[in-house]
C-alpha positions as CSV (number, residue, x, y, z in Angstrom):
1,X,19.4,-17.1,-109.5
2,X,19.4,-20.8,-111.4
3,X,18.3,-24.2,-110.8
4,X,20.1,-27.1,-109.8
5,X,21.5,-28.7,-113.2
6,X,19.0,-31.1,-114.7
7,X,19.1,-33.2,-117.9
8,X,17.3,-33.3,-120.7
9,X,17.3,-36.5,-123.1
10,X,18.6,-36.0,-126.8
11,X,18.3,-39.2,-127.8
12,X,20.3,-41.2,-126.0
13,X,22.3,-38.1,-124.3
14,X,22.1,-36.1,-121.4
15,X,22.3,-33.0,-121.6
16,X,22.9,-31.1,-118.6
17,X,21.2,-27.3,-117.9
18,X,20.3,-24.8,-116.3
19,X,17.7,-21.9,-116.2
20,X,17.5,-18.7,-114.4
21,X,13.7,-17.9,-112.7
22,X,10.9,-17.9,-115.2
23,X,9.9,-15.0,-117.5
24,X,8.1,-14.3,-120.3
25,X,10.7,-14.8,-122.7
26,X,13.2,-18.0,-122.9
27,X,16.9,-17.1,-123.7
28,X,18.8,-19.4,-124.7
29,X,22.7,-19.0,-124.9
30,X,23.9,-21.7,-127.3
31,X,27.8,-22.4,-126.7
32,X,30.1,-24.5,-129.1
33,X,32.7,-23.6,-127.0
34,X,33.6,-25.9,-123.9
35,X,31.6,-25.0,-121.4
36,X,30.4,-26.2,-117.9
37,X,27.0,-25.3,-117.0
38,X,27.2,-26.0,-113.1
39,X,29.9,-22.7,-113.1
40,X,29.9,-21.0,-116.3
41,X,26.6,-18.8,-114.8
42,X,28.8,-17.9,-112.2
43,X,32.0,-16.8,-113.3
44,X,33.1,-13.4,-112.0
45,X,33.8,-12.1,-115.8
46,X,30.5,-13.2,-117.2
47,X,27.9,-12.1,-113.7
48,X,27.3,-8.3,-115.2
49,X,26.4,-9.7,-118.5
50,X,24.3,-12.6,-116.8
51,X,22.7,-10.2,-114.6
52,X,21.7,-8.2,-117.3
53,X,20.3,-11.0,-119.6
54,X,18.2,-12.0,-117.2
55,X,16.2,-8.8,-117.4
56,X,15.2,-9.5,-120.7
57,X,13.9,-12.9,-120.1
58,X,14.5,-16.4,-118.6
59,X,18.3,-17.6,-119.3
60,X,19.2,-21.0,-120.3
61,X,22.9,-22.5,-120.2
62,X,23.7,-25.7,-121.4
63,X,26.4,-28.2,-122.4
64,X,26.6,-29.9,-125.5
65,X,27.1,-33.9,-125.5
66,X,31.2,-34.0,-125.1
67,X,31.4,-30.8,-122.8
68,X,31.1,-29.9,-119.3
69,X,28.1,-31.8,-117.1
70,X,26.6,-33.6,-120.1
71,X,27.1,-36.7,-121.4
72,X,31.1,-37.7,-122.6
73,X,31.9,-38.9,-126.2
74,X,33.7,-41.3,-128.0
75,X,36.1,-41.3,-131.0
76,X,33.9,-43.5,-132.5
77,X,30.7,-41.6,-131.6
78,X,31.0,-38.0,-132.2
79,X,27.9,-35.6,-132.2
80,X,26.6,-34.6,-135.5
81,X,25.6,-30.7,-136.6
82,X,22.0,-32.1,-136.3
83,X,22.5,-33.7,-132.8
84,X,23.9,-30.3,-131.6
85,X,20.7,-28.7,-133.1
86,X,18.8,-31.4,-131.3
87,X,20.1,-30.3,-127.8
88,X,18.3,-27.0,-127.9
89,X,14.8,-28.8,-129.2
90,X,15.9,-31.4,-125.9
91,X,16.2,-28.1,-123.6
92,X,13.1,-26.6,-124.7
93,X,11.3,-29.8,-124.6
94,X,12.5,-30.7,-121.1
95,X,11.3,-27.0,-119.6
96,X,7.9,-27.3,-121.6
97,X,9.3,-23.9,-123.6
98,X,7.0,-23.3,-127.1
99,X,10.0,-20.8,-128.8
100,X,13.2,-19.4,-127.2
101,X,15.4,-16.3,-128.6
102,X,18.9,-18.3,-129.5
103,X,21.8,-16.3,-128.7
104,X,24.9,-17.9,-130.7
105,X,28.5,-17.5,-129.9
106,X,31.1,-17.6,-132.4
107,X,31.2,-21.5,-133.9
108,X,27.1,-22.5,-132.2
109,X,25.9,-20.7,-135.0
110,X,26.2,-23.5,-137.2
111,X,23.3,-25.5,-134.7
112,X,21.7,-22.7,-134.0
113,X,21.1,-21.7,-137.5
114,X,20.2,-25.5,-138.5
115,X,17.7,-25.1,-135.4
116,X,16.2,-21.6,-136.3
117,X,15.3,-23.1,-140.0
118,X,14.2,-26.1,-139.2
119,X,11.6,-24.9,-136.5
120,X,11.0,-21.4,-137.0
121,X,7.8,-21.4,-135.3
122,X,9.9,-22.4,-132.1
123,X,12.7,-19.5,-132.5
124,X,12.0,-16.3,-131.0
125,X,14.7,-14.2,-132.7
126,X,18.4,-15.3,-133.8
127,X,21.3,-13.3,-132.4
128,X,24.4,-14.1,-133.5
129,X,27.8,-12.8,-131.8
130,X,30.8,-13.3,-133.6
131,X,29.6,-16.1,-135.7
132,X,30.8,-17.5,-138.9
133,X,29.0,-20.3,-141.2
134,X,32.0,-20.7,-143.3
135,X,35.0,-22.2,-141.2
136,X,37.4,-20.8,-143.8
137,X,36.5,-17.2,-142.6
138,X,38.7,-17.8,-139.3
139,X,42.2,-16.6,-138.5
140,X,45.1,-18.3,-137.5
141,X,48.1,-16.1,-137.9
142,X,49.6,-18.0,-140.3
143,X,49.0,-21.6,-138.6
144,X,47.2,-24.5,-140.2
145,X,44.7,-26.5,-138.4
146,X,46.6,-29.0,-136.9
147,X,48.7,-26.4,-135.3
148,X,46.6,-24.0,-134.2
149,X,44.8,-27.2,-132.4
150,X,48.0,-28.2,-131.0
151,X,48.4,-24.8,-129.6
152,X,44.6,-24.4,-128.2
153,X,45.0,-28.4,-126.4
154,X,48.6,-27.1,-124.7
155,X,47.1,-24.1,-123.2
156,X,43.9,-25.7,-122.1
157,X,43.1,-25.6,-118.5
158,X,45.6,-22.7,-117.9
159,X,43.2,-20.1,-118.5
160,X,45.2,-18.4,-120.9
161,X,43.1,-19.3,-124.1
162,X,40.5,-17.1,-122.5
163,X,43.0,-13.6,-122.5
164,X,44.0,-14.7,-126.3
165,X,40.6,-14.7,-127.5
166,X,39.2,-11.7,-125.3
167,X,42.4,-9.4,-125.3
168,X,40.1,-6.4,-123.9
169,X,38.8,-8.4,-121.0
170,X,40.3,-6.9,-117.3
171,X,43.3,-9.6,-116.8
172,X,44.6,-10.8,-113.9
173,X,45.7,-13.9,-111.6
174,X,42.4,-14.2,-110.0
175,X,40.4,-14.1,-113.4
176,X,43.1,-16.4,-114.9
177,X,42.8,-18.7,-112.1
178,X,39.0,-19.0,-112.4
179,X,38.5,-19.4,-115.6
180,X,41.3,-21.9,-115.9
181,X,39.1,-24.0,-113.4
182,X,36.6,-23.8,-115.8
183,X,38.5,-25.2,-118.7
184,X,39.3,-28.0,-116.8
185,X,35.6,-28.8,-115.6
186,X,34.1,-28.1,-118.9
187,X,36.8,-30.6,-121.2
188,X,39.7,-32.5,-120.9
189,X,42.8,-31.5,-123.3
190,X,41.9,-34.7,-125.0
191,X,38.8,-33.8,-125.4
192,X,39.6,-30.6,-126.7
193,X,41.8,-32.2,-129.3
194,X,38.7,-34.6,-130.2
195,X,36.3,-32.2,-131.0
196,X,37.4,-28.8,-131.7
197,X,38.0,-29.8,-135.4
198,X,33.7,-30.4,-135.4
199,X,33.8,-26.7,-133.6
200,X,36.2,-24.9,-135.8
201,X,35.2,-26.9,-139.5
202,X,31.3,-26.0,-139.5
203,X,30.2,-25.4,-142.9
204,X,26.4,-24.0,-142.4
205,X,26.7,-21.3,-145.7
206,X,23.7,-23.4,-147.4
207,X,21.5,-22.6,-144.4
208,X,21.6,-19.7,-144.6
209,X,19.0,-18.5,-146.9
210,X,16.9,-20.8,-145.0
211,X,16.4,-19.3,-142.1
212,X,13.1,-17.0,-142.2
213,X,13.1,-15.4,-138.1
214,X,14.1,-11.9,-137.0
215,X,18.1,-12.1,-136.6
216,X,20.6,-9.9,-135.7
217,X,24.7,-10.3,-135.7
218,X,26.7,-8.1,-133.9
219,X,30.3,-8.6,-134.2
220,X,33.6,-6.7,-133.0
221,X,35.6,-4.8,-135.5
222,X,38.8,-6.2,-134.3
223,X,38.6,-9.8,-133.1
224,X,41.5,-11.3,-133.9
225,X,40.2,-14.8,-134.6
226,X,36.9,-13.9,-136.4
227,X,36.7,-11.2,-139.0
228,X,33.8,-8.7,-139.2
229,X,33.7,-10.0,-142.8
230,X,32.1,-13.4,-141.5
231,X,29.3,-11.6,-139.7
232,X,28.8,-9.6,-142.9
233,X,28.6,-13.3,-144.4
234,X,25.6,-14.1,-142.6
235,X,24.0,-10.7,-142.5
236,X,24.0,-10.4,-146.0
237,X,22.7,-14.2,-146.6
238,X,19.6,-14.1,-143.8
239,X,16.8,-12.3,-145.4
240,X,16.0,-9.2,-143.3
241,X,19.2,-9.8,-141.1
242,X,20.5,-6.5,-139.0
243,X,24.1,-6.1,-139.0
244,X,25.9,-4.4,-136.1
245,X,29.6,-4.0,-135.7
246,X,31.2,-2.4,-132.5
247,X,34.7,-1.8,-131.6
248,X,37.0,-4.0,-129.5
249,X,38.9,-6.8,-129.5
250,X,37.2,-9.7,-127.7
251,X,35.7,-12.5,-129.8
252,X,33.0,-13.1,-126.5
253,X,30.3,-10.0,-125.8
254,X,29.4,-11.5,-122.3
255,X,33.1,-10.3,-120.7
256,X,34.0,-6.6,-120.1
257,X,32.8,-4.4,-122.4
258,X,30.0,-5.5,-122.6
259,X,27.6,-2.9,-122.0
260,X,27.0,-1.4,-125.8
261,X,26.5,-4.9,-127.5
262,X,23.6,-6.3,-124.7
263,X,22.1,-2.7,-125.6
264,X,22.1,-3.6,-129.1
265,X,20.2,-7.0,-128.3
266,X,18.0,-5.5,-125.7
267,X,16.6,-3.0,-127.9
268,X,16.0,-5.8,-131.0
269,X,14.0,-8.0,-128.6
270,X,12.1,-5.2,-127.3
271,X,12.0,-2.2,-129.0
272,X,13.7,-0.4,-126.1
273,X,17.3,1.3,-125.7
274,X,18.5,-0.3,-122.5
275,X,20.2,1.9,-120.3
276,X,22.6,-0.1,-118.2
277,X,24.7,0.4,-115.0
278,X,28.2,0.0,-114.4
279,X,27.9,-1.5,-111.6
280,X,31.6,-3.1,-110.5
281,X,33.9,-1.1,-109.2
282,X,37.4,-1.8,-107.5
283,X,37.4,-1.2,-104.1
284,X,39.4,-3.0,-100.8
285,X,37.6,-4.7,-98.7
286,X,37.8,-5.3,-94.8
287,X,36.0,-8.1,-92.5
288,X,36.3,-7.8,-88.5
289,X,35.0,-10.1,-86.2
290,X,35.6,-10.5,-82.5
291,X,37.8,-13.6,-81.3
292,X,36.3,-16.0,-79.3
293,X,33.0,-14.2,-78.8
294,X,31.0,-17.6,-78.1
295,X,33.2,-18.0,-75.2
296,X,33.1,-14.5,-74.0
297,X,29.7,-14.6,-74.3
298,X,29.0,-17.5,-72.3
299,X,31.7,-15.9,-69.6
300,X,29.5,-12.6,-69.0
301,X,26.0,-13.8,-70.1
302,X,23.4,-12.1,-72.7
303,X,22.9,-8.6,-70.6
304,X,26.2,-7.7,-70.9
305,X,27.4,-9.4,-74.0
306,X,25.0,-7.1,-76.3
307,X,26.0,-3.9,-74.1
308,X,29.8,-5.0,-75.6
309,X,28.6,-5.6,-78.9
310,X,27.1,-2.0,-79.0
311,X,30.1,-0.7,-77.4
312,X,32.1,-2.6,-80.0
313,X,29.8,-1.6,-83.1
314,X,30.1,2.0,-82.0
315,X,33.7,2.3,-82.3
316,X,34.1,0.5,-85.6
317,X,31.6,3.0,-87.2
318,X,33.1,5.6,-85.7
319,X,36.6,4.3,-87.1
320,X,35.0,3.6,-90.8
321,X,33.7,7.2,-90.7
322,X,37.3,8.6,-90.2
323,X,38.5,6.4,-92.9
324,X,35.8,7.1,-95.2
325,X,34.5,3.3,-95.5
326,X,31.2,2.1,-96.3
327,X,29.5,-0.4,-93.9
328,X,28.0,-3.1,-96.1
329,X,26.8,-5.4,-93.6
330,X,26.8,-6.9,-90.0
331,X,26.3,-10.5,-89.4
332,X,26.8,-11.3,-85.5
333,X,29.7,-9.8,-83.7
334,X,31.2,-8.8,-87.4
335,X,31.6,-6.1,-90.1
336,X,32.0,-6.2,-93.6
337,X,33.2,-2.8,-95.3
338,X,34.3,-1.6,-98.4
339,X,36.9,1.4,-99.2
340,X,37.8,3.2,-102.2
341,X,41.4,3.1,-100.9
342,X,43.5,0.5,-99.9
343,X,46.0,2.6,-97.5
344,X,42.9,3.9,-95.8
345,X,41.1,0.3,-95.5
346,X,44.4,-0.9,-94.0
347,X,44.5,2.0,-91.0
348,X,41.0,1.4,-90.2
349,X,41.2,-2.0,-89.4
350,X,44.3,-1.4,-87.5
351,X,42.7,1.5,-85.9
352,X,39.6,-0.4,-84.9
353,X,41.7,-3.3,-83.8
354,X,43.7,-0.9,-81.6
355,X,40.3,0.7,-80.3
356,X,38.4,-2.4,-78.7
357,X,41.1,-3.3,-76.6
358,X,40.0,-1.1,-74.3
359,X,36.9,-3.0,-74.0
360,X,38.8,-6.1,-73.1
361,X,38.1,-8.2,-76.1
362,X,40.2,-9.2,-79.5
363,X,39.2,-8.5,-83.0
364,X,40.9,-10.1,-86.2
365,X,40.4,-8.6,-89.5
366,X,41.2,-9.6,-93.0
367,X,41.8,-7.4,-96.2
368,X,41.9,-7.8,-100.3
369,X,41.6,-5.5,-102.7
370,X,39.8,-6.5,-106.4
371,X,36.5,-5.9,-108.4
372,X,33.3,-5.9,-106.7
373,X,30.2,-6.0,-107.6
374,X,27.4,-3.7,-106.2
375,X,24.1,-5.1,-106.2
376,X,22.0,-2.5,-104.3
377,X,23.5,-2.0,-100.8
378,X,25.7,-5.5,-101.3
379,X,28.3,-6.3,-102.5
380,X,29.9,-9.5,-104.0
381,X,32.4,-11.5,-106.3
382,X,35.1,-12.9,-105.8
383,X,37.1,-10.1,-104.7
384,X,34.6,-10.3,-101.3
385,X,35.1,-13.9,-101.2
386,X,38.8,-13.8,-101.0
387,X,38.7,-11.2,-98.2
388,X,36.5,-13.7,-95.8
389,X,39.2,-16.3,-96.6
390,X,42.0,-14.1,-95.8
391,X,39.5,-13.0,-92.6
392,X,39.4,-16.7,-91.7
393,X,43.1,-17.2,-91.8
394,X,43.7,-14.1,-89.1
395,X,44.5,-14.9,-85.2
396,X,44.2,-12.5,-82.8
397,X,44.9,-8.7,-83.2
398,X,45.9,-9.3,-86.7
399,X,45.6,-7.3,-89.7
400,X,45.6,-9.8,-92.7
401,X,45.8,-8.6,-96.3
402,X,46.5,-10.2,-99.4
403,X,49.5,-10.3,-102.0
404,X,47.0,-7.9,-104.3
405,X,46.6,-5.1,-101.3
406,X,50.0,-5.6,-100.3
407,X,51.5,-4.9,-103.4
408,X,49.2,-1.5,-103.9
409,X,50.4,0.0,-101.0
410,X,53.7,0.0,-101.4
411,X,55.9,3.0,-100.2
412,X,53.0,4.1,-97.7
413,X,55.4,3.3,-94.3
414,X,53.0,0.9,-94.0
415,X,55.0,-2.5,-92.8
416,X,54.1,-6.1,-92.6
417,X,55.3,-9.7,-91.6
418,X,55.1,-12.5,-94.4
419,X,52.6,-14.9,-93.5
420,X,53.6,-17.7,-96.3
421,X,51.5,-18.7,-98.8
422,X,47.9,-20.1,-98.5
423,X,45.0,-22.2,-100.3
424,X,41.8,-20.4,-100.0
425,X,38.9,-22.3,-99.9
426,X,36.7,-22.2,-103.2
427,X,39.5,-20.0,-104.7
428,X,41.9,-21.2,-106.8
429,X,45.6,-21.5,-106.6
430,X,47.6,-20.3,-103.7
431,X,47.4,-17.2,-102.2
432,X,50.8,-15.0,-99.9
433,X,49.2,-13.7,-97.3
434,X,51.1,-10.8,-95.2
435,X,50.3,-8.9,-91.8
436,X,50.5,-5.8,-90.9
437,X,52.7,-4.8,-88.2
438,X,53.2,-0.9,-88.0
């Protein structure tokens, strides 16, 4: 869905992007927090919200001089309010885009407003989620700067800052564990230390009445960091500014929920309610595959290899109807499938491993349950990734599911053997893996 990063010059920085296909409108999401283009796009909590942006124009990520894949900074060289500005003119310049509609996270409205008033002609529209201008309007429970800075750089790369700012976002190890990698891809904690002070002590309240382009600013009525009082600020100081408050929690509108606020900008761009669907959903998923099929292959020759394979196919759809799974897809000599419940997922697989014997061959299958996203008759995420891994892991005859499955089926008389913890490929952290034996 987006390019390879590329680099735009601002100055004597690169700054690192990425763009999702071409429309007719240009998007850009303007980030003061630490971000890291080459992932951010990608992350399982922000796909729904990505997915959806996208259908309202082309979507452009990048990272400003400091963060992530563009260009690192120096004590002695730290990026001004106006070089941060100058990023989105570099982006823009770089993808030969006339105007793009800014969308501004909590502290990038300060460049994003500087950049909307000094080149109107080039902004679209202004959206501003959860933004303040003055850096006063922020709370820190009582904290001053220096130690709510000391607390942000000691949680960094755990994840954890994430759940503190968005306390309504779906929580768990996985999520923790992914965005935690994307902490520590996007800043270092001295980094963090270096520059959140230019972040969190923006001062943009004398721009405001400058800026002359259509702008609305939604904010959530309970974030805990930033007030719905600051979005008021800079509704009430834009001329012709559309203020929008929703309920919940999270100081971000691109994690779960956030259906209701992308209506609300969807329908300011263009003119239309959009009617969105929910379209993860938790379900378990199962791979199968047959062991050593090149070899058995080879053994009986191409005649009756695909006779098996039909043979094979037959009874594993036969054994997903009884258990009421969904075939997703087929690749080769194996299945993937998806089931709304996990005891049922896990008797399938051992019924279908069970089944083929009688055609002489082995199957292995692996299990994990988690949220998936549906995209037509696919699915994906990172809930289907971690079931191929666990897939990959499985020897002969066995039934493979992860701690998450293993856990939710609990008291069924299903039993297993531990199989020790793992690393997963491309997933974070380490994973206990158990099989099923009865």
């Amino acid at each position: 869905m987006f390019s390879e990063t590329r680099y735009a010059r601002n100055g004597d920085l690169h700054v690192a992007y990425r763009a999702s296909r071409e429309a007719p409108r240009d998007i850009v999401y303007v980030s003061n927090w630490f971000t890291n283009c080459e992932i951010f796009p990608e992350l399982p909590s922000v796909q729904g919200w990505v997915e959806a942006m996208t259908s309202l124009g082309r979507l452009i990520f990048f990272d400003q001089p400091g963060t992530g894949a563009s260009d690192s900074v120096t004590p002695g060289a730290m990026p001004t309010l106006e070089q941060w500005a100058d990023s989105i003119t570099a982006v823009l310049d770089d993808l030969g885009s006339r105007e793009a509609v800014l969308i501004a996270v909590d502290g990038a409205f300060g460049p994003a407003a500087l950049f909307a008033a000094s080149h109107p002609s080039r902004t679209t529209a202004l959206v501003v989620l959860d933004g303040y201008a003055d850096p006063m309007a922020q709370r820190t429970d009582g904290l001053d700067r220096e130690e709510t800075k000391a607390a942000t750089v000691a949680m960094w790369g755990t994840g954890e800052v994430q759940h503190v700012l968005n306390p309504d976002m779906p929580w768990n190890e996985e999520i923790r564990a992914t965005w935690a990698r994307h902490e520590r891809l996007a800043a270092s904690p001295g980094t963090i230390a270096l520059m959140r002070p230019l972040v969190t002590e923006l001062d943009v309240r004398a721009v405001l009445p400058t800026v002359r382009v259509p702008t609305l600013v939604i904010q959530h009525a309970d974030d805990a960091i930033i007030p719905p009082e600051s979005g008021k600020y800079i509704a009430d100081h834009i001329s012709g500014a559309k203020y929008v408050e929703l309920p919940g929690r999270n100081m971000y509108h691109f994690v779960e929920p956030w259906r209701e606020s992308f209506q609300e900008i969807a329908e300011f761009l263009t003119g239309h309610h959009a009617e969105v669907a929910d379209d993860r959903v938790l379900a378990t998923v199962l791979f199968t595959d047959i062991v050593d099929s090149t070899r058995r292959a080879a053994e009986i020759g191409d005649r009756d290899w695909h006779a098996l394979l039909d043979a094979h196919d037959a009874i594993v759809r036969s054994q997903l109807a009884r258990f009421r799974g969904r075939e997703v897809n087929t690749s080769g000599d194996g299945f993937l499938a998806m089931f709304d419940g996990p005891q049922r997922a896990i008797r399938c697989a051992m019924a279908i491993r069970d089944a083929v014997q009688a055609l002489g061959i082995e199957v292995r299958a692996g299990l994990h349950t988690g949220e998936c996203e549906v995209r037509g008759d696919d699915i994906g995420g990172i809930a289907v990734h971690i079931g191929a891994r666990v897939s990959a892991l499985a020897g002969p005859n066995d039934v493979l599911v992860s701690s998450t499955l293993h856990d939710l089926v609990i008291g069924s008389g299903l039993e297993f053997e531990d199989r020790g913890a793992h690393e997963l490929k491309g997933v974070p952290g380490e994973w206990h893996l158990s099989a099923v034996t009865s």
